[in-house]
Residue frames relative to the residue before (quaternion, step in Angstrom):
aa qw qx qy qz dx dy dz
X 1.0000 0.0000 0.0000 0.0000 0.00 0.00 0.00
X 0.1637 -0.8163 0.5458 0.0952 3.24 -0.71 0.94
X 0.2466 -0.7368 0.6255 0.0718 4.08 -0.77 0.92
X 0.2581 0.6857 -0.6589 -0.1706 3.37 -1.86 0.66
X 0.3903 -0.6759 0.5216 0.3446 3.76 -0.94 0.70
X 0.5738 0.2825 -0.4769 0.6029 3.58 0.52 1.58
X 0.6996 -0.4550 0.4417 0.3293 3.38 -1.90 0.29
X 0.7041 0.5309 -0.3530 0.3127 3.71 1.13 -1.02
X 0.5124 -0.6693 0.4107 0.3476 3.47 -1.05 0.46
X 0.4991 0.6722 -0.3972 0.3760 3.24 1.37 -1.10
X 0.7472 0.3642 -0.2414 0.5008 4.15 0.44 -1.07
X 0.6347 0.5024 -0.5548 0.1921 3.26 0.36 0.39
X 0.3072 -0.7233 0.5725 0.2338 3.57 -1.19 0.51
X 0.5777 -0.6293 0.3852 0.3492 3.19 -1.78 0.32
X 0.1772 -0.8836 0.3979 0.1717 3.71 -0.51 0.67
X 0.7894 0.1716 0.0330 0.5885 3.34 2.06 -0.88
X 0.0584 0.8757 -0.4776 -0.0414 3.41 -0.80 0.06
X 0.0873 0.7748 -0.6079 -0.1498 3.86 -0.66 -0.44
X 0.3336 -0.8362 0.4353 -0.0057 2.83 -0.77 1.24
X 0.7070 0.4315 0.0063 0.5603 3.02 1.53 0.30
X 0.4421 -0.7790 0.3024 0.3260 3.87 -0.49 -0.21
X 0.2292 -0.8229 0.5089 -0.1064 3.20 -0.77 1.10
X 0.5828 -0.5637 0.4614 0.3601 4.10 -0.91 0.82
X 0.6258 -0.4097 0.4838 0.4544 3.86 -1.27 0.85
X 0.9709 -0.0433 0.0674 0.2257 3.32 -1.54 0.78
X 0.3724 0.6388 -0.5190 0.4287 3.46 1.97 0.92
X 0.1007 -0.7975 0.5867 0.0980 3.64 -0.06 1.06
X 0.6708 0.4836 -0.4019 0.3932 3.91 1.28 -0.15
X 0.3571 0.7639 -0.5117 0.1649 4.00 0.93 -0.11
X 0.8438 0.2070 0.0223 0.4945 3.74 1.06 -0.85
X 0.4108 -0.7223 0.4482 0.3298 3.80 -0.24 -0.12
X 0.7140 0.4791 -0.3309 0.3888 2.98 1.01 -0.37
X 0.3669 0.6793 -0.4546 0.4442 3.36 1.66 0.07
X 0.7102 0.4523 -0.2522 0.4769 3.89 0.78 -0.73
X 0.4051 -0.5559 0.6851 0.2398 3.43 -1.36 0.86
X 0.3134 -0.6393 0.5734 0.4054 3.64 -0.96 0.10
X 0.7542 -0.4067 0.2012 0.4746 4.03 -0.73 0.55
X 0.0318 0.7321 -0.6767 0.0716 3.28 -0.97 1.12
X 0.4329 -0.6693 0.5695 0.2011 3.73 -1.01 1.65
X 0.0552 0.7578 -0.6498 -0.0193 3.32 -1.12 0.34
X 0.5721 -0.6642 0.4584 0.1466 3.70 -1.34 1.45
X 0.4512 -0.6291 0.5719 0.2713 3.57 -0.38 0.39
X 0.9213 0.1411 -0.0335 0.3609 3.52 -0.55 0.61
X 0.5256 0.6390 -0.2826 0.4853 2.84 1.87 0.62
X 0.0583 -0.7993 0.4871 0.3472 3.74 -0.31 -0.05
X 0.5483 -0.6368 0.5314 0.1077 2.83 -2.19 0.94
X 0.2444 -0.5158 0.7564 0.3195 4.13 -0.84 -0.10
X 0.1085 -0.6545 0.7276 -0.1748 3.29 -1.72 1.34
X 0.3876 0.7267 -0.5632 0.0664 3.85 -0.45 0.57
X 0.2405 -0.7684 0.5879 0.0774 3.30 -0.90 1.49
X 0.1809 -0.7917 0.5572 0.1730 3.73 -0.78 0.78
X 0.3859 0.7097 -0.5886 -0.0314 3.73 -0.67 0.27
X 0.3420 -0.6538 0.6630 0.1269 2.91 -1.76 1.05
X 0.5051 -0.6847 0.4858 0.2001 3.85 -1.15 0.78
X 0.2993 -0.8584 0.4135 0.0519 3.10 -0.87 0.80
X 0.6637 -0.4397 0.1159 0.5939 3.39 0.07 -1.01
X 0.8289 -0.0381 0.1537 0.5365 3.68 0.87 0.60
X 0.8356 0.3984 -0.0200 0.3777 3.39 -0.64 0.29
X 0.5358 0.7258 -0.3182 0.2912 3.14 1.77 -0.43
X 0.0940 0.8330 -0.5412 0.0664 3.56 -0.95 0.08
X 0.0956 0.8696 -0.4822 0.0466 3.36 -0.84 0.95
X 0.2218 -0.7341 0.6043 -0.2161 3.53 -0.96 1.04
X 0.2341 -0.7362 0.6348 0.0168 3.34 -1.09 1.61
X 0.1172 -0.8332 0.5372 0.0591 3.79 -0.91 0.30
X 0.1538 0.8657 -0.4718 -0.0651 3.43 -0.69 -0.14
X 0.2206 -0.8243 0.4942 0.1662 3.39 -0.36 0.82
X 0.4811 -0.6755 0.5300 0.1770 3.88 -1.36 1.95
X 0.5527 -0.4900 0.5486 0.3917 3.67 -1.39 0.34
X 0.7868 0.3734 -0.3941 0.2936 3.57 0.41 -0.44
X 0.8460 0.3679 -0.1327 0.3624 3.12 1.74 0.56
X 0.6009 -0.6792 0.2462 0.3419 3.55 -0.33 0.60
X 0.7310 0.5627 -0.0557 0.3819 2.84 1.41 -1.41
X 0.4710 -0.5497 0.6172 0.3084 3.96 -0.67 1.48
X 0.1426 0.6668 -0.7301 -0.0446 3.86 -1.59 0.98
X 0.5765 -0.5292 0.5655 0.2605 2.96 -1.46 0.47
X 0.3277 -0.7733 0.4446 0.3113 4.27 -0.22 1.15
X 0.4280 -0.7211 0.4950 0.2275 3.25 -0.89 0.47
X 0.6423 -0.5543 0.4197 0.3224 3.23 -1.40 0.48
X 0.5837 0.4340 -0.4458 0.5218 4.09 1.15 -0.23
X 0.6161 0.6313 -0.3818 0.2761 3.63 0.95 -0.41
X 0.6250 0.3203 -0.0639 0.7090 3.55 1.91 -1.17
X 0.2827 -0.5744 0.7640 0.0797 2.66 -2.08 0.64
X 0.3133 -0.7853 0.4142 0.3369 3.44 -0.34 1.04
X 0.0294 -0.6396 0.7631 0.0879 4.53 -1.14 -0.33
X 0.0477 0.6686 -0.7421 0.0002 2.55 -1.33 1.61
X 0.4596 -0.6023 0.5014 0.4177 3.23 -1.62 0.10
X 0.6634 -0.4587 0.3379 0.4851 3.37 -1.91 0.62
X 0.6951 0.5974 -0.2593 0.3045 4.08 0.60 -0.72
X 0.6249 0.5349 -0.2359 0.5175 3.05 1.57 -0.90
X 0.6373 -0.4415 0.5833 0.2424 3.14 -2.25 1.19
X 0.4859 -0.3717 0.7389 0.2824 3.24 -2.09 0.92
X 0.4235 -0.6423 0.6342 0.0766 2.37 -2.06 1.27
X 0.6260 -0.3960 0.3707 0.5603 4.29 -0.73 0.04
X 0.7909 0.3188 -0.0053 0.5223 4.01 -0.44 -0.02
X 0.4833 0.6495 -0.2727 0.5199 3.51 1.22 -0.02
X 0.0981 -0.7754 0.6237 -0.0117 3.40 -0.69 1.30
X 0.2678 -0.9078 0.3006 0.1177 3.04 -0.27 2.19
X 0.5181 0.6295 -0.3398 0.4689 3.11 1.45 -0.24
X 0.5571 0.6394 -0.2828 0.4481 3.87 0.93 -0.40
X 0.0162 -0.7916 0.6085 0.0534 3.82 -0.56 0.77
X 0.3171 -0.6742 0.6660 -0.0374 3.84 -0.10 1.50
C-alpha cells in the first residue's frame, strides 16, 4: 500500500505490504500489513494506492484503518474515498466505467 499526505501520486511512499496470504480482513497476521500511525486532517484529501496481484484463487483485498476515537480496526468506506483511476487501468466491481473521478 502506498500513502501520500498530498493528492499527488508521485509523493507517495510505501507504508505496508503482505507479501503473501492471509484470512479476509485479518489486518494483524504480519506487521508489515500496518502503516505505523499516520495523522490525518479532516477535510483534506489523501493519495491511497492499493496494489494486488492474484494468485491462485481465493484472493481478496481490503484497506482498514483504525480512528482515535476508536478501538476498533474498520474496513474504510466508500463515502470516505473518491475512487482515480488511470486511463489504462481495469474497472473496478462497483465502478462506473464511464465516470472519470
Amino acid at each position: 500500500m502506498w500513502f501520500s499526505t498530498d493528492t499527488a501520486p508521485a509523493n507517495a511512499i510505501q507504508v505496508a505490504y503482505l507479501n503473501g496470504y492471509t484470512s479476509e480482513r485479518n489486518y494483524l497476521a504480519s506487521s508489515s500489513q500496518a502503516s505505523e500511525s499516520i495523522s490525518l486532517q479532516k477535510g483534506l484529501s489523501y493519495y491511497l494506492e492499493a496494489i494486488h496481484k492474484e494468485g491462485s484463487g481465493g484472493d481478496h483485498l481490503s484497506v482498514a484503518w483504525k480512528k482515535p476515537s476508536s478501538a476498533d480496526i474498520e474496513v474504510i468506506s466508500g463515502s470516505d474515498t473518491r475512487i482515480y483511476r488511470a486511463t489504462n487501468a481495469v474497472p473496478i466491481a462497483g465502478d462506473d466505467a464511464g465516470e472519470t473521478n
